[in-house]
C-alpha positions as CSV (number, residue, x, y, z in Angstrom):
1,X,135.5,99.6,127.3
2,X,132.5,98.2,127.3
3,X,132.0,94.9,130.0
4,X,130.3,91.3,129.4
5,X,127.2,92.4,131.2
6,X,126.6,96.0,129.0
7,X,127.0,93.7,125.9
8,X,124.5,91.3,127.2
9,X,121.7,94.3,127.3
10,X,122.5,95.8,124.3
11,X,121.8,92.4,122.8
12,X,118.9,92.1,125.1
13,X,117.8,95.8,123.9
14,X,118.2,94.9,120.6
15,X,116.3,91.6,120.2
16,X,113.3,92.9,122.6
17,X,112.9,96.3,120.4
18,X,114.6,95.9,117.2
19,X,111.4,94.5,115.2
20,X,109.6,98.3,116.4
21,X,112.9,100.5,115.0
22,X,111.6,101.0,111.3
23,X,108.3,100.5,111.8
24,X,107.7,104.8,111.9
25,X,110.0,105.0,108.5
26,X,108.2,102.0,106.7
27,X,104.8,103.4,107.9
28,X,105.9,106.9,106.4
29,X,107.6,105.8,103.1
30,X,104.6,103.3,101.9
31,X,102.1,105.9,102.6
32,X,104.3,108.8,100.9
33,X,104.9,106.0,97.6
34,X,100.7,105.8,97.6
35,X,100.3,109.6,97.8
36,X,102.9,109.8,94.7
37,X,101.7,106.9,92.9
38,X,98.1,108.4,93.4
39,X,99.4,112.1,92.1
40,X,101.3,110.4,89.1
41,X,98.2,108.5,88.1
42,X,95.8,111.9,88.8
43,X,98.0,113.3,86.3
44,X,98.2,110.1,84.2
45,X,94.1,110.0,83.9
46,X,93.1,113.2,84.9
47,X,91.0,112.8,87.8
48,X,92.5,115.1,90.0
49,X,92.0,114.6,93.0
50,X,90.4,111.5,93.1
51,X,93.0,109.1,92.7
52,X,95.6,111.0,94.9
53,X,93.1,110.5,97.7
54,X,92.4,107.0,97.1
55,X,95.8,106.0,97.0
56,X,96.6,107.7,100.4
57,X,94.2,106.0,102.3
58,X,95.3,102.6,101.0
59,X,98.8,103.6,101.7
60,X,97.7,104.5,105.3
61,X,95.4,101.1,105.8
62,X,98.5,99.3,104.6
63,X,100.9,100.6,106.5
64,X,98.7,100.2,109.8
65,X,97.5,96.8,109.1
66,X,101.5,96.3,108.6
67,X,102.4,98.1,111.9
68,X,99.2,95.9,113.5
69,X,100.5,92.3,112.4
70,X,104.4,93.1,113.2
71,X,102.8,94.2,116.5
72,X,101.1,91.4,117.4
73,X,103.3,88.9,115.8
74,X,106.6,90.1,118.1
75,X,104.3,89.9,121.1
76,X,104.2,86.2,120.6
């Protein structure tokens, strides 16, 4: 059974840390949906590769500059 003071840091643990637990899965799902937005339209306009690159490093600015402001915003 699980005590007063145990709950109390899991609710501590939760509200210090819980902002960073999806940060690594958003970061990887918005830069996978650029990398297949960017092959769809590749195969869309026929620029292969152009677009597929583009698109990946937008996704990966994104999802840093994301990761960046969550950062500094929870550090408030």
């Amino acid at each position: 059974m699980i005590n007063d003071d145990e709950k109390g840091e899991q609710k501590n643990f939760i509200n210090e840390y819980g902002p960073y637990l999806g940060l690594g899965l958003q970061m990887a799902v918005t830069v996978a949906a650029m990398v297949f937005l960017g092959i769809w339209l590749d195969n869309k306009f026929e620029t292969k590769p152009v677009l597929t690159i583009v698109c990946s490093f937008l996704g990966i600015f994104a999802a840093l500059y994301n990761f960046i402001k969550t950062v500094l915003k929870t550090k408030k």
